[in-house]
FIVEX-635830 format. One record per residue: residue number from 0; residue in one letter; x, y, z of N, C-alpha, C in turn. Coordinates in steps of 0.2 Angstrom, whole numbers, plus 2048, in hexadecimal, padded with zeros to 3 digits. Layout:
! residues N
PT_kepa_lumlum_n_c1_n_c2_n_c3_ca_c1_ca_c2_ca_c3_c_c1_c_c2_c_c3
PT_NUM_A_X_Y_Z_X_Y_Z_X_Y_Z
...
! end
This chain:
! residues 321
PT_kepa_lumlum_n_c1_n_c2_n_c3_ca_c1_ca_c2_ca_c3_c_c1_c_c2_c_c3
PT_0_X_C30_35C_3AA_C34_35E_3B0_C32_359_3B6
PT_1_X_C35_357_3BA_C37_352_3BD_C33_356_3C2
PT_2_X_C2C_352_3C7_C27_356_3CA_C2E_35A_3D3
PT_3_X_C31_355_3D2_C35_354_3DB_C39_35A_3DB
PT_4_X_C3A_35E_3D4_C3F_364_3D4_C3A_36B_3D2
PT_5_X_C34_369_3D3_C31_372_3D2_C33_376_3D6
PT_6_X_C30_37C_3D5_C34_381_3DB_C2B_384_3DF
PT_7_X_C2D_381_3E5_C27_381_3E9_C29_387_3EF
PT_8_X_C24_38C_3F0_C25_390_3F3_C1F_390_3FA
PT_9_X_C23_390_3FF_C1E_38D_406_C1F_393_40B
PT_10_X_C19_399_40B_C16_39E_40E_C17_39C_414
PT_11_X_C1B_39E_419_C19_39D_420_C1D_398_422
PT_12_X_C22_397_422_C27_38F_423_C29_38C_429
PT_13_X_C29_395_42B_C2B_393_433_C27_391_439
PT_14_X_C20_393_435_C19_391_43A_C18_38A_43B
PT_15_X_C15_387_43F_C15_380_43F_C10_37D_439
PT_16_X_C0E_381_437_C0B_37E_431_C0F_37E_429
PT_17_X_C12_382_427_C16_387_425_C1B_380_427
PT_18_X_C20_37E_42C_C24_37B_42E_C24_373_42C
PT_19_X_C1E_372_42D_C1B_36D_42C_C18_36A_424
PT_20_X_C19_36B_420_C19_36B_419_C20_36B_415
PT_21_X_C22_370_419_C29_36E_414_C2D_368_417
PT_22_X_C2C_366_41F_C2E_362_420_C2B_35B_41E
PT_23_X_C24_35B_41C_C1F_357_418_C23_357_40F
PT_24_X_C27_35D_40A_C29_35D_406_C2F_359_406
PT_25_X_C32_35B_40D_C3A_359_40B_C39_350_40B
PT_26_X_C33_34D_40E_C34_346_410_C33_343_409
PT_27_X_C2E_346_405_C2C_344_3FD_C30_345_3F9
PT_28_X_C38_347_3FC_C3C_34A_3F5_C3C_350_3F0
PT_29_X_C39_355_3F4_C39_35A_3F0_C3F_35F_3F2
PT_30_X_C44_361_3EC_C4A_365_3ED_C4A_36B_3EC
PT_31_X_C44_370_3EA_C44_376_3E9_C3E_37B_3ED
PT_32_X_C41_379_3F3_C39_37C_3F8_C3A_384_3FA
PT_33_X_C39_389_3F8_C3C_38F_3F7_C37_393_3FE
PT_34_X_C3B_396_403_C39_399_409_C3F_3A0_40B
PT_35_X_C38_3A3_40C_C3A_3AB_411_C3A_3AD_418
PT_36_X_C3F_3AF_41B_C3B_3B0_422_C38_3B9_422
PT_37_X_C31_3BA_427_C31_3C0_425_C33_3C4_427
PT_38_X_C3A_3C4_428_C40_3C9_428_C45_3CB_422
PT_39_X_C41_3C4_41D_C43_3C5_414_C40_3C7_412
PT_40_X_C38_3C7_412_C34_3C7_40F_C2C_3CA_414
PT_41_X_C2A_3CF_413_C23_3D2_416_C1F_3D0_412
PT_42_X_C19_3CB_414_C15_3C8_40F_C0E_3CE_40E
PT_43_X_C10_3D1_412_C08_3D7_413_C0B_3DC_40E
PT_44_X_C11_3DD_40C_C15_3E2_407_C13_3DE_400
PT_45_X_C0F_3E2_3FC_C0E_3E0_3F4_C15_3E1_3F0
PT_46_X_C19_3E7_3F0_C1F_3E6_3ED_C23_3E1_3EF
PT_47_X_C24_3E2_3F4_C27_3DB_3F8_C27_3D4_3F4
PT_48_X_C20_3D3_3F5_C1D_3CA_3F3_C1E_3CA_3EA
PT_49_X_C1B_3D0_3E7_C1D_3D2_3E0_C25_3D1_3DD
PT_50_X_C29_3D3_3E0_C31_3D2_3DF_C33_3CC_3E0
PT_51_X_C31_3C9_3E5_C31_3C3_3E8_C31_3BC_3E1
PT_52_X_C29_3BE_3E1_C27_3B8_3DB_C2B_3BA_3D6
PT_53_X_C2D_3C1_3D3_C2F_3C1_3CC_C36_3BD_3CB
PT_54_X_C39_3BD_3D4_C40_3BC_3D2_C43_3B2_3D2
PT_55_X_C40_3B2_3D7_C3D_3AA_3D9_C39_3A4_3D3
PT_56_X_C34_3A8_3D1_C2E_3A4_3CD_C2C_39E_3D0
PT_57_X_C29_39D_3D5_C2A_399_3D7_C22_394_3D3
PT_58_X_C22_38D_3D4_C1B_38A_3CF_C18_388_3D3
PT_59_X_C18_385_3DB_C13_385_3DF_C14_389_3E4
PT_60_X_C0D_38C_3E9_C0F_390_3EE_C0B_38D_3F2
PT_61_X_C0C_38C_3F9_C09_389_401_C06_391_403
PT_62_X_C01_391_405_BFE_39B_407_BFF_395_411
PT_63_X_C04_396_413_C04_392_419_C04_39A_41E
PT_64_X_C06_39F_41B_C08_3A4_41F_C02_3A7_423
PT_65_X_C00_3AA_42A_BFC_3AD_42E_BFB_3AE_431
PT_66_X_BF8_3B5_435_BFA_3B7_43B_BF3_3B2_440
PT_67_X_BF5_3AD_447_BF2_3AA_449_BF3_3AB_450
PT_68_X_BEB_3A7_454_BEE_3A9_45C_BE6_3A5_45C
PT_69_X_BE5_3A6_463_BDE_3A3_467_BDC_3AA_469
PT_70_X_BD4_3A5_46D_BD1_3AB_46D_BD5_3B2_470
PT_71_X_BD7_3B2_477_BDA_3B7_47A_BDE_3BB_473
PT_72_X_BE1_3B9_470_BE4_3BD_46B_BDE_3C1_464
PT_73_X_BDA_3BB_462_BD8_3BD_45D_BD3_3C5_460
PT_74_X_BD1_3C6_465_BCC_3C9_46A_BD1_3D0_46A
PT_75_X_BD6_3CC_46C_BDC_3D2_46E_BDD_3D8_467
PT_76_X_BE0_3D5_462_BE4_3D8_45D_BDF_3D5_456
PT_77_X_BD7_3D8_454_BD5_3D7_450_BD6_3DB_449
PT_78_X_BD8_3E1_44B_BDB_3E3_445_BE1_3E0_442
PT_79_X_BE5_3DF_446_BEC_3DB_442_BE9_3D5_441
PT_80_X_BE4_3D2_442_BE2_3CB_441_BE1_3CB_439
PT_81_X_BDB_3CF_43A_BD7_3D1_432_BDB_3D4_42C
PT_82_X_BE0_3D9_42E_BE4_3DA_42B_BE9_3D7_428
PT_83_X_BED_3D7_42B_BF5_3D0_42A_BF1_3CB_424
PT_84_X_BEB_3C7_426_BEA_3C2_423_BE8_3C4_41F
PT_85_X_BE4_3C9_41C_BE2_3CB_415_BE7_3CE_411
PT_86_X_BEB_3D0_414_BF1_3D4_40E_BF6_3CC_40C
PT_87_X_BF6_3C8_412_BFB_3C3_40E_BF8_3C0_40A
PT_88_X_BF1_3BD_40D_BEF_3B9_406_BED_3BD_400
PT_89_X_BEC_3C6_3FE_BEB_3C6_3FA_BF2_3C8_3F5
PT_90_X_BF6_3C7_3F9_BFC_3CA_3F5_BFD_3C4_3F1
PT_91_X_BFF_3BD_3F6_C03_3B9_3F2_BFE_3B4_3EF
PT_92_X_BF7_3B6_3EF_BF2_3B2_3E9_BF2_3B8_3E4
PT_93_X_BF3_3BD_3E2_BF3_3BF_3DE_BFB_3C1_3DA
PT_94_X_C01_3C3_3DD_C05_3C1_3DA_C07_3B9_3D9
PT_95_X_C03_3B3_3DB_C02_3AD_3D8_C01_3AC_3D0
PT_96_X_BFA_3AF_3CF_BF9_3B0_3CA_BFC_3B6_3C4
PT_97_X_BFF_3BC_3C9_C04_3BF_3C2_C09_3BC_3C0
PT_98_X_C0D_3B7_3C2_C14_3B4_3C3_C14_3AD_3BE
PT_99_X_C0B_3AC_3BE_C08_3A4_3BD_C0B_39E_3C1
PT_100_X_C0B_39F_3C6_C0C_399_3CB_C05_394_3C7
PT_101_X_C08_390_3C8_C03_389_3C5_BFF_384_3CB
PT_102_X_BFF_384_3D0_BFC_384_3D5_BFD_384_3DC
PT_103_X_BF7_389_3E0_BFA_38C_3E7_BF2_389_3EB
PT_104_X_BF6_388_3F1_BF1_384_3F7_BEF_38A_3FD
PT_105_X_BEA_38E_3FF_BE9_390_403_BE8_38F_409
PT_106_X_BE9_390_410_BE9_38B_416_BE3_391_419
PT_107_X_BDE_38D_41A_BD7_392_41E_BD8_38E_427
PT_108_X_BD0_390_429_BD0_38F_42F_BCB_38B_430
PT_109_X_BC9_386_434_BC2_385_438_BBC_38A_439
PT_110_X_BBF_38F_43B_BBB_395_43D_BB9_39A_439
PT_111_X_BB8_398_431_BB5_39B_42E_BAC_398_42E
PT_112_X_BAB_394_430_BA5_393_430_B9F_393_437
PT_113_X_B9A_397_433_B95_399_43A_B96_396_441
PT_114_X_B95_39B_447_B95_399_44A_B92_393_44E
PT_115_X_B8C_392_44C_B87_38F_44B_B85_388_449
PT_116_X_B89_389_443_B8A_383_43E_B87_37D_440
PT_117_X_B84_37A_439_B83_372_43B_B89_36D_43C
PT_118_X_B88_36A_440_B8F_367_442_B8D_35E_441
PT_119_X_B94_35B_43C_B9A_35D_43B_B99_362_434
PT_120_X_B9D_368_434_B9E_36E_431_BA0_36A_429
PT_121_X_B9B_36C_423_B9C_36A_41D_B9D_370_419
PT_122_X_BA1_370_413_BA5_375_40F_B9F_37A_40F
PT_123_X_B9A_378_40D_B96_37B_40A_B91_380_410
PT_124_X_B93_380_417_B91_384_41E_B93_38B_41B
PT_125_X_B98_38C_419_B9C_390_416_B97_398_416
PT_126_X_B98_39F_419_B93_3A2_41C_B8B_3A2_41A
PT_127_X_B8A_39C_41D_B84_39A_41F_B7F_39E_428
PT_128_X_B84_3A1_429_B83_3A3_431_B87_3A7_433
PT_129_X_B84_3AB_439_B8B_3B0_43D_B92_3AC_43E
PT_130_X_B97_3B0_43E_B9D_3AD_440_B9E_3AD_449
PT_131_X_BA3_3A9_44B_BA4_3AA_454_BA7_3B0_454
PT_132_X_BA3_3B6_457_BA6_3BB_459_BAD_3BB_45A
PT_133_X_BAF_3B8_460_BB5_3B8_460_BBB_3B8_45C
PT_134_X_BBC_3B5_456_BC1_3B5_451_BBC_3B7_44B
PT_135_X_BB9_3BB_44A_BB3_3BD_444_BBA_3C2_440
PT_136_X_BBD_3C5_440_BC4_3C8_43C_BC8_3C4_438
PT_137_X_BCB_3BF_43E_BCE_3B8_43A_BCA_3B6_435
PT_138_X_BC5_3B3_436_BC1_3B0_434_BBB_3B1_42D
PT_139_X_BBD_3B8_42C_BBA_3BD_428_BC2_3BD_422
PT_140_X_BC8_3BF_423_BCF_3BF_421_BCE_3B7_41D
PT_141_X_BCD_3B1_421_BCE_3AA_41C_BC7_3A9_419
PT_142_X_BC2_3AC_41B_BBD_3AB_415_BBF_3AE_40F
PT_143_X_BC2_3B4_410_BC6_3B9_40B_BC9_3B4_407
PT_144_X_BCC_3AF_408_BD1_3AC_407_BCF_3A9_401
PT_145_X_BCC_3A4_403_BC7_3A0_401_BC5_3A3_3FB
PT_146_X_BC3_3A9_3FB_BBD_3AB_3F3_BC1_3AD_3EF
PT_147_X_BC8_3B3_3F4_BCD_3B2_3ED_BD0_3AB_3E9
PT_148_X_BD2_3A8_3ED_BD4_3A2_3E8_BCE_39E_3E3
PT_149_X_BC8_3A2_3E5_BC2_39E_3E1_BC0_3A2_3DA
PT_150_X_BC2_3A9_3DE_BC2_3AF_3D7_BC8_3AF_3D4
PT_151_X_BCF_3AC_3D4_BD0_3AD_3D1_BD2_3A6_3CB
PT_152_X_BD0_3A1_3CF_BCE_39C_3CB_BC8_39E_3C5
PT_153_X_BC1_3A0_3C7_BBE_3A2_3C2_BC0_3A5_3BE
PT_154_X_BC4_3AB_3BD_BC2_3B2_3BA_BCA_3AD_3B6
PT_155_X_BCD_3AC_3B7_BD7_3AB_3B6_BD7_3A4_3B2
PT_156_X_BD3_3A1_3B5_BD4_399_3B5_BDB_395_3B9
PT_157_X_BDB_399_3BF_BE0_396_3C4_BDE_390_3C5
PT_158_X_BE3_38C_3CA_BE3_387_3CE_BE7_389_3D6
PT_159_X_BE2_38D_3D8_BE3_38F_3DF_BDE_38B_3E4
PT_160_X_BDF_386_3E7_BDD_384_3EC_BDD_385_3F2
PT_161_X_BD7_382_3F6_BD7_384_3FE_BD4_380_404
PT_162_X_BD9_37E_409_BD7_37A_40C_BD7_37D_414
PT_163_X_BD1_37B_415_BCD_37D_41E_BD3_378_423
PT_164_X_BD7_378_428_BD6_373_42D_BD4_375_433
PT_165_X_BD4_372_437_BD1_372_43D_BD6_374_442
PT_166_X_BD4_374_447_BD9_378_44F_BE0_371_44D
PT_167_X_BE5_374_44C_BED_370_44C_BF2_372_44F
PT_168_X_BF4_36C_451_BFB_36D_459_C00_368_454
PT_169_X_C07_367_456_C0B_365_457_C12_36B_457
PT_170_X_C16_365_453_C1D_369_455_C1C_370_452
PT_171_X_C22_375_455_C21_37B_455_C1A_380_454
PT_172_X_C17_37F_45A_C11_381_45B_C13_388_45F
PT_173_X_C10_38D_461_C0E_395_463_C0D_38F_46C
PT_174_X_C11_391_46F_C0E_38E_478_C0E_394_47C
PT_175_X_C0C_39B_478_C0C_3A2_47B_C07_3A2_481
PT_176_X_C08_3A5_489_C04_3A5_48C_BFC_3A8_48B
PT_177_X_BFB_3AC_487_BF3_3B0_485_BF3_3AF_47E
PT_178_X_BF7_3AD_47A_BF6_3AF_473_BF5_3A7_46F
PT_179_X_BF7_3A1_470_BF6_39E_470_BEE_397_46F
PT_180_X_BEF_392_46B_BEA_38F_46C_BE9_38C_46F
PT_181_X_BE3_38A_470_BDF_385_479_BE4_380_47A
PT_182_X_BE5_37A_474_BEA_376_475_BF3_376_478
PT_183_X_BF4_37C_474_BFD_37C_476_BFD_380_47B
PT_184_X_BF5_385_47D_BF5_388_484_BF5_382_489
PT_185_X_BF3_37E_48A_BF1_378_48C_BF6_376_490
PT_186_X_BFB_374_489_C01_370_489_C05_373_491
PT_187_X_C06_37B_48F_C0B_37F_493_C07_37F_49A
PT_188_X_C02_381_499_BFF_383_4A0_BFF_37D_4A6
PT_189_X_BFF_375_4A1_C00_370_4A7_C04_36E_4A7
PT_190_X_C09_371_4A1_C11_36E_4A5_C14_375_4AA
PT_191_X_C11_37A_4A8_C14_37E_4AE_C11_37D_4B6
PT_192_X_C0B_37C_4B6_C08_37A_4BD_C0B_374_4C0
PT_193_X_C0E_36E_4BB_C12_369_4BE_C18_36A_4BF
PT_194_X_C1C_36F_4BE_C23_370_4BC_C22_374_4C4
PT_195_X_C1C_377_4C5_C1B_37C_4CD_C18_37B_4D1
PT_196_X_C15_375_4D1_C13_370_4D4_C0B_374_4D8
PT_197_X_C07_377_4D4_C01_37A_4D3_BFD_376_4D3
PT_198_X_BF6_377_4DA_BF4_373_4DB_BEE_372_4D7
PT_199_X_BEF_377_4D2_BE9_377_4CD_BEA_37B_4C7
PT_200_X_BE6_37B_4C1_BE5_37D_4BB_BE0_37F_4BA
PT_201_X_BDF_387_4B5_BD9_388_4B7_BDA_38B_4AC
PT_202_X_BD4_38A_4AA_BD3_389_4A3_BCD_38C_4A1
PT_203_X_BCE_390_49D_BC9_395_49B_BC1_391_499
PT_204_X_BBB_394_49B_BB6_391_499_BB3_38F_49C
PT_205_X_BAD_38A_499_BAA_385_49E_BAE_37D_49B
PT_206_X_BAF_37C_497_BB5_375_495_BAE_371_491
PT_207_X_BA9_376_490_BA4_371_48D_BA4_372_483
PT_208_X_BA8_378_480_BA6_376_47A_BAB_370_478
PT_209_X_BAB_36F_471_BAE_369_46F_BB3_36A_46A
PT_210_X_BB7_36A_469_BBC_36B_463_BC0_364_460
PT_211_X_BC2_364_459_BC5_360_455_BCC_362_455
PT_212_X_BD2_35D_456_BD8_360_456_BDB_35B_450
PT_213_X_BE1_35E_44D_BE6_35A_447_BEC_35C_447
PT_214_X_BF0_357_449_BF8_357_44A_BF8_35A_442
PT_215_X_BFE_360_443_C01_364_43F_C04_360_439
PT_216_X_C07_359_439_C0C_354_435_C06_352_42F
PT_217_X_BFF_34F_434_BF9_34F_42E_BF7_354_429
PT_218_X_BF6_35A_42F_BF5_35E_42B_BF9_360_423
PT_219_X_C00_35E_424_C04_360_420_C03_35B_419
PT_220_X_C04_354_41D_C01_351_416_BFB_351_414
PT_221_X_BF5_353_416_BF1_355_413_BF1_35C_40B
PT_222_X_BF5_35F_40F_BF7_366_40C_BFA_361_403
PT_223_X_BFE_35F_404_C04_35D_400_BFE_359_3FA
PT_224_X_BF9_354_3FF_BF5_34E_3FB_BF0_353_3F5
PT_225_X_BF0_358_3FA_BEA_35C_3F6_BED_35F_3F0
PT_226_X_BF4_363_3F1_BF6_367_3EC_BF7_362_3E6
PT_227_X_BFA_359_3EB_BFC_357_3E2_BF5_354_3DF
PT_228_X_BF0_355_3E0_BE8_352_3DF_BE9_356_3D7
PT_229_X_BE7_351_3D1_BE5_355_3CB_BE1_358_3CA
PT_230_X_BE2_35D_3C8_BDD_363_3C7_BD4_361_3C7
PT_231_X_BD4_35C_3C3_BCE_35B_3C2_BCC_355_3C8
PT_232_X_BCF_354_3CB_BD0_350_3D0_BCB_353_3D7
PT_233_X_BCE_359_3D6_BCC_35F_3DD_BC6_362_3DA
PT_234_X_BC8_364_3D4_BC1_366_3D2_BBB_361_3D3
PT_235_X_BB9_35C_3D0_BB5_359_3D4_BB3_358_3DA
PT_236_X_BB6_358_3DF_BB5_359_3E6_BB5_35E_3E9
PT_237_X_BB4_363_3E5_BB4_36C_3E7_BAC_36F_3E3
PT_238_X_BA9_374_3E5_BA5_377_3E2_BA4_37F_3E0
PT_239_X_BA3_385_3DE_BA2_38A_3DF_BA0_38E_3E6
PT_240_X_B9D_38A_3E9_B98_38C_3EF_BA0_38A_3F6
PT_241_X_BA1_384_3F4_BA6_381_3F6_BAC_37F_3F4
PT_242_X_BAF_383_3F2_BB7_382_3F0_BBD_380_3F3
PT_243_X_BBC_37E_3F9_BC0_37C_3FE_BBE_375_402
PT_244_X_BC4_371_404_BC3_36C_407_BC4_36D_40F
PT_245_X_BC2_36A_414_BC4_368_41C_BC8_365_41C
PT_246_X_BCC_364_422_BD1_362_423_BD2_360_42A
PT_247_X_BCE_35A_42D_BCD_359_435_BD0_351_436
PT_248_X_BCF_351_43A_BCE_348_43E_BC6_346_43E
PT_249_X_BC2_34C_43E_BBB_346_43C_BB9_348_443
PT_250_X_BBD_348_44B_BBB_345_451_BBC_34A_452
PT_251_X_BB7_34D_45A_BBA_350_45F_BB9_34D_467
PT_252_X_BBA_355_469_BB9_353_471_BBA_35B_473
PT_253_X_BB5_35A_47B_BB6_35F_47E_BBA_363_47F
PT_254_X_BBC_368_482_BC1_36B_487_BC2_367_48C
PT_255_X_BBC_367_491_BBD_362_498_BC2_35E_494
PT_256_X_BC2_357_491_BC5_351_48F_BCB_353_48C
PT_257_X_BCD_358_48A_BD2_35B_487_BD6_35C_48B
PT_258_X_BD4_361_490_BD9_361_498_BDC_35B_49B
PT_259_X_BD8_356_49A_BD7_351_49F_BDE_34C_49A
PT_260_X_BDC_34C_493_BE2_34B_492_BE8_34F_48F
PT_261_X_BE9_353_490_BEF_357_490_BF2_356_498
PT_262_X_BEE_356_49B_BF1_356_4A3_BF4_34F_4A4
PT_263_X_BF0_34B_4A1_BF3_342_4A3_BFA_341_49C
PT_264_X_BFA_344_498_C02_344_494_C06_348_496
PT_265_X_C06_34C_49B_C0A_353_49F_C0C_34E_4A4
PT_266_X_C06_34D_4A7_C07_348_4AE_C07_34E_4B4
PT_267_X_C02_350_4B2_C02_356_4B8_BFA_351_4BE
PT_268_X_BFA_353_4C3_BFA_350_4C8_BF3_353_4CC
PT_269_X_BF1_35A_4CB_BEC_35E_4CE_BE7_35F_4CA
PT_270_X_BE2_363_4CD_BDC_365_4CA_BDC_36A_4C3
PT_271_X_BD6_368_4C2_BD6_36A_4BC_BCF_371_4BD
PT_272_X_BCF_379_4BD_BC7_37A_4BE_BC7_37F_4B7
PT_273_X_BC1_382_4B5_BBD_385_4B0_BB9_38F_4B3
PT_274_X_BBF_391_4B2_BBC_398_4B1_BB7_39A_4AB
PT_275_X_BAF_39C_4AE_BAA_39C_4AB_BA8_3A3_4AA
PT_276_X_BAF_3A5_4AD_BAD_3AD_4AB_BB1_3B0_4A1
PT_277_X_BB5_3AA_4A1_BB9_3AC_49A_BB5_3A5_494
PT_278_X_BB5_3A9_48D_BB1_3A9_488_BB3_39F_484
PT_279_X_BAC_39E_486_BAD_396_482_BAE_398_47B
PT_280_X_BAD_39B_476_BAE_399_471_BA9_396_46C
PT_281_X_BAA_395_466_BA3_390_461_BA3_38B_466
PT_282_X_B9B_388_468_B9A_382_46E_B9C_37D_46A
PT_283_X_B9F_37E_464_B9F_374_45F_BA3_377_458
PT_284_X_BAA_373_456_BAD_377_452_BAE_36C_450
PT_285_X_BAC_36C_44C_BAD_363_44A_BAE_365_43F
PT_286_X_BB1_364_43B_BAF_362_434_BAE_35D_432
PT_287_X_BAA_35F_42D_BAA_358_427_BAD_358_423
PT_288_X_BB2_34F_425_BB6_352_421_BB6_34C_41B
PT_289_X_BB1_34A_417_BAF_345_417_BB1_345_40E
PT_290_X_BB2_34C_40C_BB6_34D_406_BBC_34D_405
PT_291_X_BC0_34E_40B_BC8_34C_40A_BCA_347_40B
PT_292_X_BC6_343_410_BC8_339_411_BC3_336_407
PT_293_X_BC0_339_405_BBD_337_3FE_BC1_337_3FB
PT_294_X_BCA_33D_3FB_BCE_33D_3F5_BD3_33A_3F7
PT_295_X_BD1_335_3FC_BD6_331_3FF_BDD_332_404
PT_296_X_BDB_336_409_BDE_339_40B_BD9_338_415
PT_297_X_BDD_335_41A_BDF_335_420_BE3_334_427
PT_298_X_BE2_339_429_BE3_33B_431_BEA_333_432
PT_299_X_BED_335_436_BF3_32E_438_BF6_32E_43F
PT_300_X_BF5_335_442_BF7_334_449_BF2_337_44E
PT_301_X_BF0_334_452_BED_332_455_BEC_337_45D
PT_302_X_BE8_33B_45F_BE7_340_462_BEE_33F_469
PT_303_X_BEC_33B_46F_BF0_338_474_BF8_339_471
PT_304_X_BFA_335_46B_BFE_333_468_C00_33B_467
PT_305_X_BFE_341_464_BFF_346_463_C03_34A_466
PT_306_X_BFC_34A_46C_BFE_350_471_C06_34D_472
PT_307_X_C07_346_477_C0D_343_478_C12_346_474
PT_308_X_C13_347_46B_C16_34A_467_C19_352_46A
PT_309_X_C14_355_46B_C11_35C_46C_C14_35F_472
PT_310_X_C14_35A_479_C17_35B_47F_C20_35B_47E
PT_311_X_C21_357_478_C28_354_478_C2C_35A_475
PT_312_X_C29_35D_471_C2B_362_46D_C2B_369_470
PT_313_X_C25_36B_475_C24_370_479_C29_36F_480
PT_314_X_C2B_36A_482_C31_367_488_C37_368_483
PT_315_X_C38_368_47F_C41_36A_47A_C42_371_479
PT_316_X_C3B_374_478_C3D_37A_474_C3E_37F_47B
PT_317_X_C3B_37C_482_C3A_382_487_C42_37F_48C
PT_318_X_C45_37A_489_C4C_376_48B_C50_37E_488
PT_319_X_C4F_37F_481_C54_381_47D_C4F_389_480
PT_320_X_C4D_38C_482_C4B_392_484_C50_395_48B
! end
C-alpha cells in the first residue's frame, strides 16, 4: 500500500501542535489525515474514542491532544489538568492497541523532569528528582504517558512512541491573558501596551530563569521524522529506562532577554519591570537533545525569525476578533 494513502489519525488538530502536523502532513503528500473536533468526539469518553477507532481503523495515530496553559493556569485548575490528560492519553493508547493501529506518537512535555535536573535535561533525568510544584499534575498526566506507551509496547509488542518538546510558540498559539504561555503571554501583553501606549510592562518573576523555545512548524516535522524512523531505528535510540526522545533547539535564554526581545519585534517603546512577588518557575528548563539531532533531525527557524512568524499570526487572528 502506497505509504502517502494510510489513514492517519491526528489527536488534537485544532491545537497548534495538533494544527501543525497535519499541516506538516499535507506538505509530504499524505491524503488520508483523519480528524475530530471535540464537539465530534470526547477524547476523555472511552465509549466515544472505542467507537471511534472501530469505525475509522485508522493505522497511524498523533496523541497531539491536551489540556495545556502556564503557570497561572496549571496552579489554577490542577484537577482538570491531571485529569483531562490522563483519560485522553489512556483511552486513545489503549484503543490504539485494540483496533491495532500499527504505530502511534505521543506528544509529552519538557516538564516532566525534576525540578532540579542536571541541565541540559537527558532522557534518562526522567523521575530522577521532585517535579516543579507548580505544574507537578500536568507533569505527573505525561510522565503517565510515557510508561503507557512503554507498557504497552513491552507486554503487546506495540510501536507506540514518545516524544518530549520543549516550551513551543507559533501559529495558532493560546494568547489567553492568564492561561497562557510566557511566550504568546509576551507576545499579547507588548502589543497591547503599544497599541495603549503604556509606559510600561510589568512580567511575572525576577526574568532570571532560563528557558528553551521551538517554533511549532519544527516541532511538527520532528513529530512526522520520528514516526517515519524504522522500528529498529527508534529502538536503538530509545531505552527501557528512557523511551522517549527531546525535542528542543539545544539553546536558551532568560526571561529578561526574552522580554527584551519580544518587545524589540512588537516595537513597543517603554519599559520593561519584574514583579517578584509572582512564581519564577524551574530556574533552568534547557534539553538534551543530542539523540534527536543523532536521527538526523534539526531545528530550521531561528528564535527572532520565529517570534516575527508568531507576532504576524497573533496581529491576524486579533484583525479577525
Amino acid at each position: 500500500m502506497n505509504e502517502l494513502h494510510k489513514r492517519i489519525f491526528v489527536a488534537g488538530h485544532r491545537g497548534m501542535v495538533g494544527s501543525a502536523i497535519v499541516r506538516c502532513l499535507e506538505a509530504r503528500g499524505y491524503t488520508r489525515i483523519i480528524t475530530r473536533s471535540r464537539e465530534e468526539l470526547d477524547l476523555t469518553e472511552q465509549a466515544q474514542v472505542r467507537a471511534f477507532f472501530a469505525e475509522e481503523r485508522p493505522e497511524e495515530v498523533y496523541v497531539a491532544a491536551a489540556k495545556v496553559g502556564g503557570i497561572h493556569a496549571n496552579n489554577s485548575y490542577p484537577a482538570e489538568f491531571i485529569y483531562s490528560n490522563l483519560m485522553v492519553e489512556a483511552n486513545l493508547v489503549h484503543e490504539s492497541w485494540r483496533s491495532g493501529v500499527a504505530r502511534l506518537l505521543f506528544l509529552g512535555s519538557s516538564c516532566i523532569y525534576p525540578r532540579l535536573a542536571q541541565q541540559p535535561m537527558s532522557e534518562d533525568a526522567l523521575l530522577t528528582g521532585k517535579l516543579e510544584p507548580t505544574n507537578e499534575p500536568y507533569a505527573v498526566a505525561k510522565i503517565a504517558g510515557i510508561k503507557l506507551c512503554e507498557s504497552y509496547n513491552r507486554q503487546y509488542g506495540c510501536d507506540f512512541r514518545s516524544v518530549m518538546p520543549t516550551n513551543l510558540y507559533g501559529p495558532g498559539d493560546n494568547y489567553h491573558p492568564e492561561n497562557s504561555h510566557v511566550l504568546p503571554a509576551m507576545i499579547r501583553r507588548f502589543h497591547e501596551a503599544k497599541t495603549h501606549g503604556a509606559p510600561s510592562v510589568v512580567i511575572w518573576g525576577t526574568g532570571s530563569p532560563k528557558r528553551e523555545f521551538l517554533h511549532v512548524d519544527d516541532m511538527a516535522r520532528a513529530c512526522v521524522h520520528v514516526m517515519d524512523l524504522p522500528r529498529e531505528t527508534y529502538a536503538a535510540h530509545t531505552e527501557v529506562m528512557a523511551s522517549h526522545l527531546n525535542i528542543g533547539s539545544g539553546e536558551d535564554l532568560s526571561i529578561a532577554a526574552l522580554a527584551q526581545l519580544v518587545s524589540e519585534v512588537v516595537g513597543y517603546q517603554g519599559s520593561i519591570h519584574y514583579d517578584t512577588s509572582k512564581p519564577d518557575g524551574a530556574p533552568r528548563k534547557l534539553l538534551d537533545v543530542s539523540r534527536i539531532r543523532g536521527l538526523g533531525w534539526t531545528p530550521e527557524v531561528a528564535l527572532r525569525a520565529g517570534i516575527e512568524h508568531a507576532y504576524e499570526d497573533f496581529c491576524s487572528e486579533a484583525l479577525v476578533a
